[in-house]
N, C-alpha and C positions, 0 to 999 in steps of 0.2 A: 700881186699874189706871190711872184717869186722873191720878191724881198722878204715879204711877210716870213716864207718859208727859211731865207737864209739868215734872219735875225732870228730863230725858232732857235734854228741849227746852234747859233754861237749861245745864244743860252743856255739850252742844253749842257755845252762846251762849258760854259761856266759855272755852273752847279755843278757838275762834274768833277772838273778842277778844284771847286772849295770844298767840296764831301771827298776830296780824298784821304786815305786813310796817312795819316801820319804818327811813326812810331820815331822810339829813340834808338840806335841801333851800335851796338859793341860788342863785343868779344874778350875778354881778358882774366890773365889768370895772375893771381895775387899780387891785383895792383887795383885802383878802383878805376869804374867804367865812366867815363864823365863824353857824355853827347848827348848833343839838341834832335828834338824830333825832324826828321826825312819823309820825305815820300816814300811811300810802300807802293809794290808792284800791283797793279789791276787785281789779281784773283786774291789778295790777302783783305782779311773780316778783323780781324784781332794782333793788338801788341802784346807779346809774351815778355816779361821778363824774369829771369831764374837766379839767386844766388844759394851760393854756399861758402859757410866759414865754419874750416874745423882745425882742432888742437890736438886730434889724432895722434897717438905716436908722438906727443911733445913739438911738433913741429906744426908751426902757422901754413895752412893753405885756405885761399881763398878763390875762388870760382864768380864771375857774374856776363848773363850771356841777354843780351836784351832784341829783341828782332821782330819781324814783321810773319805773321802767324795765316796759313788759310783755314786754321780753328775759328770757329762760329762760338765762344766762350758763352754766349747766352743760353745754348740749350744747358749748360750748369750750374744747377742751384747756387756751386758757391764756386766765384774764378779766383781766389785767392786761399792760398794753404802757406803756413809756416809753424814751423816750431824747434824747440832747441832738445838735443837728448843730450844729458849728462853720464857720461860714462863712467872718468874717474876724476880725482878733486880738482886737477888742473884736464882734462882731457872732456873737450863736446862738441858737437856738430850741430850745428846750425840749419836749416833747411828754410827757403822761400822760396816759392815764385806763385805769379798773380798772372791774368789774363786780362786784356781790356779791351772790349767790343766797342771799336768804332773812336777809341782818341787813344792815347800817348799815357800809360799809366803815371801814378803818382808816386814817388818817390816813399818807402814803407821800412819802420826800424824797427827791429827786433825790441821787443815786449823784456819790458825787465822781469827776473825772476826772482823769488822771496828767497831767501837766504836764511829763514830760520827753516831749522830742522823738522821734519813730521817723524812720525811714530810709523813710515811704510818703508821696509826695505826690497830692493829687488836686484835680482842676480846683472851685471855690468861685463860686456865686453865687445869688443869689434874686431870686424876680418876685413880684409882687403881681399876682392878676388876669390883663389881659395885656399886664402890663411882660414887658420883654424879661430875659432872663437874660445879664448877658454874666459870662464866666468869668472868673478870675482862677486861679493858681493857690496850693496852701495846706499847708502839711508840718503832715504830725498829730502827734498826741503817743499817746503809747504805748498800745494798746487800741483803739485806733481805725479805721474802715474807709472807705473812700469810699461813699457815696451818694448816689443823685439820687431825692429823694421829688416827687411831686405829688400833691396833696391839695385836699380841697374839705370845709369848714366848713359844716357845714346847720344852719341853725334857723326860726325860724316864719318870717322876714321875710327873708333869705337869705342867700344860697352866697359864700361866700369862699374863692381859689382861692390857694394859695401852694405855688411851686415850689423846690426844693432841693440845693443841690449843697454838698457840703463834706466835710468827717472828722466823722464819729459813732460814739458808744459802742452801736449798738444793737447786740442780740443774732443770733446764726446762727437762734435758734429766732421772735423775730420778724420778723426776715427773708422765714423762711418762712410764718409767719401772712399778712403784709401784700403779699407778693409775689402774688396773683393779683391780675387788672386788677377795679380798682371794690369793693377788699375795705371791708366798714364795720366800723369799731368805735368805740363810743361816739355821736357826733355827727358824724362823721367821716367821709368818702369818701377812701379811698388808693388813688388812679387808678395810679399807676405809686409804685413800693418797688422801686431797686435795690441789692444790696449787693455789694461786689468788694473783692477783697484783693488790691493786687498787690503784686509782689514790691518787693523794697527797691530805692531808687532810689541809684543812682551816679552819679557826675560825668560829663557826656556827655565823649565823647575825639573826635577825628576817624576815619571812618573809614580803617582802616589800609592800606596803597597795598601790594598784592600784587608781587612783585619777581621775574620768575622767571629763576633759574640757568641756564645752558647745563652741559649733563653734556659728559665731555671729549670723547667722540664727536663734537659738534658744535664744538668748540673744533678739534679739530683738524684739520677741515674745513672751518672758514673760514679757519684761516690757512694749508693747502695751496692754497686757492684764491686768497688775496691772493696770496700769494710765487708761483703762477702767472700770476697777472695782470699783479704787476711784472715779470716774467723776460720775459713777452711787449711789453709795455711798451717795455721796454729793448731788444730787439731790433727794434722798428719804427723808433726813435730812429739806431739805429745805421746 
């Protein structure tokens, strides 16, 4: 019986050991994050991984943070959010990260974007912090919608704030994920997600100068009354 019990044990033991959670795990700023899945600690459920690449300010920086999560990603509809916002012609921000319940996420590339132009423009700019945001305005290319994100960056030593206005490829369905105030996902605080499609834009005209007719009714009652007026006229004269 007490063998029974201590072969129980080691099994146990090894199921255990094989159902542990293993992620890939890095840290790095504008370089790429290249590591094999690890062991992750007893109370971790999910692997996170986060990047970012922007052209902000003319200057490459790139972000990617990969680690062992005690987030349960399954109570969320959707564990994966990215998208790109176009700010200016050379200037955009990239955004990803995924959650993965229970293995080692998958390796995921930014979504090409159409390059022909549409018919929507929307006001473009971004703040660091708190720089100011002054707008410009910026014709998107096909797929694309207006949005103004604010967002706050958390890690052990802190909070990095960056704000957004341009044409982006995000989706209706993360729209609706990231549009309540202070939603988190990943590392991430998304204070304000707004997305708008407006309609197609046209060439502004002047407004058009309303002209209004007389109907013959009044035509022909102000010229009984001139042709009275002269006839009167011309008898004061005489």
């Amino acid at each position: 019986m007490k063998g029974i019990l201590i072969a129980g044990v080691f099994a146990a033991f090894a199921i255990t050991v094989i159902d542990s959670l293993q992620c890939r795990q890095c840290h790095v700023f504008n370089s790429t994050c290249e590591a094999s899945a690890t062991d992750c600690g007893p109370d971790s459920f999910s692997c996170v991984e986060s990047s970012i690449n922007s052209t902000l300010g003319g200057s490459l920086y790139s972000y990617q943070n990969k680690f062992c999560s005690k987030t349960n990603c399954t109570k969320n509809e959707t564990t994966q959010v990215a998208f790109t916002v176009h700010v200016f012609d050379d200037q955009s921000f990239h955004f990803a990260s995924q959650c993965c319940q229970g293995e080692s996420c998958n390796d995921t590339n930014p979504g090409s974007t159409s390059q022909t132009l549409s018919n929507i423009n929307c006001s473009a700019c971004y703040g660091n912090g708190t720089e100011a945001c002054q707008e410009e305005t910026r014709q998107c290319f096909e797929g694309e919608r207006c949005v103004h994100i604010i967002a706050e960056h958390v890690n052990d030593t802190e909070r990095t704030r960056v704000e957004l206005k341009g044409c982006s490829d995000i989706s209706e369905s993360v729209c609706e994920i990231l549009n309540p105030v202070n939603t988190t996902f990943g590392e991430f605080i998304f204070q304000r997600v707004l997305c708008t499609t407006p309609g197609s834009v046209t060439a502004t005209t002047p407004d058009s100068v309303t002209v209004t007719t007389p109907d013959s009714a009044t035509i022909q009652a102000s010229f009984a009354s001139i042709v009275f007026g002269s006839l009167l006229l011309l008898k004061l004269l005489i």
